[in-house]
C-alpha positions as CSV (number, residue, x, y, z in Angstrom):
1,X,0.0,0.0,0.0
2,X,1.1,3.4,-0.9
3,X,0.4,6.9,0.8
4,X,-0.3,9.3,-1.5
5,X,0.2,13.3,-0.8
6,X,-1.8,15.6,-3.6
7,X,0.2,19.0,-3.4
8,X,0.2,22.3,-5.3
9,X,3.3,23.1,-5.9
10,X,2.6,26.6,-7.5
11,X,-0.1,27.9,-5.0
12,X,0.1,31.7,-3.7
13,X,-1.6,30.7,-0.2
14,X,1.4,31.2,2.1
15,X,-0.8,28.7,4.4
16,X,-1.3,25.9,1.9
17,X,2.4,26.4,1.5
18,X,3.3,25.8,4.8
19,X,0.7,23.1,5.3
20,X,2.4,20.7,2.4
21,X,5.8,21.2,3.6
22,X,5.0,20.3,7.4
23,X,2.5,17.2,5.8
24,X,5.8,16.3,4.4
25,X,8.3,16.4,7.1
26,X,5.5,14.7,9.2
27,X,5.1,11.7,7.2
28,X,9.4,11.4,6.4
29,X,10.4,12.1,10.8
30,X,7.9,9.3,11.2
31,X,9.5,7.0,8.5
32,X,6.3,6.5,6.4
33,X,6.5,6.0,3.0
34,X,5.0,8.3,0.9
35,X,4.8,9.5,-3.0
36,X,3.4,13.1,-4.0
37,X,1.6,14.2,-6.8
38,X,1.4,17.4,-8.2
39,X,-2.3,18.3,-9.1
40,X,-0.9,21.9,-11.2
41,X,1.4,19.8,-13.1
42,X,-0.3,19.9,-16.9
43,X,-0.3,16.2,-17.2
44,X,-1.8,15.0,-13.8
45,X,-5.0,16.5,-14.6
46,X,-6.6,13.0,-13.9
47,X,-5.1,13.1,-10.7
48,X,-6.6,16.7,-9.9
49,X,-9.9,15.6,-11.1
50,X,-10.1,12.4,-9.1
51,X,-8.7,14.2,-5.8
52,X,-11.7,16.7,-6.5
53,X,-14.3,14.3,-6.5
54,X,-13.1,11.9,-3.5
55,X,-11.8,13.8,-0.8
56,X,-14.1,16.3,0.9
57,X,-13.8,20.3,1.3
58,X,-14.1,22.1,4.6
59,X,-15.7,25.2,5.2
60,X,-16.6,27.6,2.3
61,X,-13.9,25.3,0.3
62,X,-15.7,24.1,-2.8
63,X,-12.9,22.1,-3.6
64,X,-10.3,20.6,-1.6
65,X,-7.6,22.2,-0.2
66,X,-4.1,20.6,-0.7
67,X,-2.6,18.8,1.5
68,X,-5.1,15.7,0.5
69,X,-3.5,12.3,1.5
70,X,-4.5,8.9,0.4
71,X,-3.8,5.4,0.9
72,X,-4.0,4.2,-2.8
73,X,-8.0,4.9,-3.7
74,X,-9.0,5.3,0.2
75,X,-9.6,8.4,1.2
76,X,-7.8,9.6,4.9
77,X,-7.7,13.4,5.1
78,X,-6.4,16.6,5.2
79,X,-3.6,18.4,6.9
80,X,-5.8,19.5,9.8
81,X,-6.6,15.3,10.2
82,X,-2.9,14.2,9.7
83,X,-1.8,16.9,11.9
84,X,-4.8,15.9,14.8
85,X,-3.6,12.2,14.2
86,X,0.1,13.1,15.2
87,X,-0.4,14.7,18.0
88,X,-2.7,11.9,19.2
89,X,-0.1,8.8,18.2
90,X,-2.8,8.0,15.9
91,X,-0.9,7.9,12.4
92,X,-1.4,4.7,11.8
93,X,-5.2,4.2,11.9
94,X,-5.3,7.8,10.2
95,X,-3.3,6.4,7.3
96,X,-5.3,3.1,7.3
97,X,-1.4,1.0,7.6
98,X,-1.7,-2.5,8.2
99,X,-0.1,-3.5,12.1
100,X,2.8,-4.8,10.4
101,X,3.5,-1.1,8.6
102,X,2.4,0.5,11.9
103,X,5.2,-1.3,13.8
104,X,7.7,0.5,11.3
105,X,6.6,4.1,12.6
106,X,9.1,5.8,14.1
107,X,8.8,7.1,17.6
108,X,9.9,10.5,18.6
109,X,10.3,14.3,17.7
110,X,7.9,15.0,14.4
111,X,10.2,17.4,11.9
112,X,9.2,20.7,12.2
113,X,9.8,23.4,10.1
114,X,12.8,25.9,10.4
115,X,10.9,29.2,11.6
116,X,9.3,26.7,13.9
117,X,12.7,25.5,15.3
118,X,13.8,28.8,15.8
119,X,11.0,29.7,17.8
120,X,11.7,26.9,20.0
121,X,15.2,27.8,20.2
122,X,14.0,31.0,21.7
123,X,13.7,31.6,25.6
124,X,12.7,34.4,27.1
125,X,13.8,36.4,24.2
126,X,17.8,34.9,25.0
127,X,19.1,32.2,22.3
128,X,20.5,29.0,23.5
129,X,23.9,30.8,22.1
130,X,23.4,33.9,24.7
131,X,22.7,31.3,27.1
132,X,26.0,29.8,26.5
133,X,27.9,33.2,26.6
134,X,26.2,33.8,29.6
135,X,27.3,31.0,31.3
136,X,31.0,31.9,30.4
137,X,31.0,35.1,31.4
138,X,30.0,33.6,34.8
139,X,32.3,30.8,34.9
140,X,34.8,33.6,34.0
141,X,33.8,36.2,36.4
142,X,34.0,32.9,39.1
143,X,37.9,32.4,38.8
144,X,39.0,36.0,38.3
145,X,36.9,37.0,41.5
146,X,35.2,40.2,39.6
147,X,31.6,41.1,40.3
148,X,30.0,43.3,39.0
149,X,29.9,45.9,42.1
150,X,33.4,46.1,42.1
151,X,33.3,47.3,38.0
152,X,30.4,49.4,39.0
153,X,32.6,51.1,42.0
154,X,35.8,51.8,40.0
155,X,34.2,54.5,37.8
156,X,32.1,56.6,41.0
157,X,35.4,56.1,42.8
158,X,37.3,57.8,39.9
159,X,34.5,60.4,39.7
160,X,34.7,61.2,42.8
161,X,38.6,61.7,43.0
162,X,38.6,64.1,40.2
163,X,35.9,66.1,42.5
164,X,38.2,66.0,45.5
165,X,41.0,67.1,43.4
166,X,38.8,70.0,41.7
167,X,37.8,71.5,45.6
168,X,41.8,71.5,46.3
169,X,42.6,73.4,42.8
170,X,39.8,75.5,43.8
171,X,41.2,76.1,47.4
172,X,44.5,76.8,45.9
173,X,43.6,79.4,43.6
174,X,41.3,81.0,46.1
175,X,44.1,81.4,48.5
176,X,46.5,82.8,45.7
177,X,43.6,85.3,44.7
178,X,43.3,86.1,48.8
179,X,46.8,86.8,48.7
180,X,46.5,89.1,45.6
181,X,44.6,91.6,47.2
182,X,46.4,91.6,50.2
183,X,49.1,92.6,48.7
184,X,46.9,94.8,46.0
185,X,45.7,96.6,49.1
186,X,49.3,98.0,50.4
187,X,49.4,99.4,47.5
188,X,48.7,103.6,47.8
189,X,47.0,105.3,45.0
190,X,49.0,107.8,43.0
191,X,47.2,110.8,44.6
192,X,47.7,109.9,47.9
193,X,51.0,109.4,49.7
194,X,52.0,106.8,52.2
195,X,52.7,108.9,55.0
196,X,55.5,106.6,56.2
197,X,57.2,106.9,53.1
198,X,60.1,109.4,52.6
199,X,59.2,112.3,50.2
200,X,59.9,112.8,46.9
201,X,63.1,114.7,45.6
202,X,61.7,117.3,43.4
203,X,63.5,118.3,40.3
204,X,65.0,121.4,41.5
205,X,66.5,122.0,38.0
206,X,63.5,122.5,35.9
207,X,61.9,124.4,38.6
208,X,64.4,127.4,38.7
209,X,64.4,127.5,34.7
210,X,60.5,127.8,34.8
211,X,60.6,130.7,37.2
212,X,63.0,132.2,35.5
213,X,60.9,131.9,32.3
214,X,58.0,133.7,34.0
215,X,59.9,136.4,35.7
């Protein structure tokens, strides 16, 4: 006996699509034998036509939507079927095999597609190769005896060194700018004289020349 998988090869339903490619990954994980037949292909139009006629649309389907799987001439179902048999270990009576074909069925994981398996792959947002790195960066952070608090304090400590050394630049220029006035305050303007100082020496000189002048 011979399961047979009609298929549409050229069909633009992204769901048919997918549908046809998980019947088939099904049926080869479980090491069932299968053949396809492509009903768009110009010379099986007999096997379009008898797929039409024997197995049964759903819905507002007038005709059958492929996947359609037979064994031979006996109708067994649809994707939505094959996919309801899997999950319930059923396969076997689905497909109508014999005991001695049941007993060939293989038992474990059913293929599933790529975008599925990476999906799987996926926990918590974190793939299993973040997981990894994650767990070496711990095992590393184990033997070097880092944690994160000490990274986390280097940088404030650093901060706050640079302030400490600002307020003493700050205190030193203050003082020198304290001491700048002090010293810019014994200074006596130019119209008033220190009265401690010695007086000037006139130029007598120039003085007796300019009296002279005028007399």
């Amino acid at each position: 006996m011979v399961i047979k998988v009609y298929l549409s090869l050229i069909s633009c339903s992204q769901e048919v699509k997918k549908n046809q490619q998980r019947t088939v990954m099904i049926l080869e994980s479980k090491n069932i034998p299968f053949t396809t037949i492509d009903i768009t292909d110009p010379g099986q139009e007999d096997s379009k036509e008898y797929m039409n006629e024997n197995a049964k649309p759903k819905g507002n389907n007038k005709v059958p939507v492929t996947p359609q799987i037979f064994n031979e001439a006996e109708y067994c179902g649809d994707f939505d079927d094959l996919d309801m048999a899997n999950e319930n270990d059923e396969l076997g009576e689905f497909l109508r095999l014999t005991d001695e074909e049941k007993k060939r069925i293989k038992i474990g994981i059913t293929g599933i597609l790529p975008e599925e398996r990476a999906k799987q792959q996926m926990t918590n947002g974190v793939t299993a190769a973040g997981r990894e790195n994650e767990e070496q960066n711990e095992e590393q952070n184990a033997v070097t005896g880092d944690h994160d608090g000490e990274a986390d304090a280097t940088p404030e400590a650093a901060h706050d060194a640079e302030g400490e050394s600002a307020v003493v630049d700050g205190l030193e220029e203050a003082a020198e700018g304290g001491v700048g006035e002090e010293a810019g305050a014994a200074v006596w303007p130019e119209e008033e004289q220190d009265p401690f100082a010695a007086p000037k020496e006139e130029n007598l000189t120039e003085t007796h020349i300019e009296d002279e002048a005028e007399a």
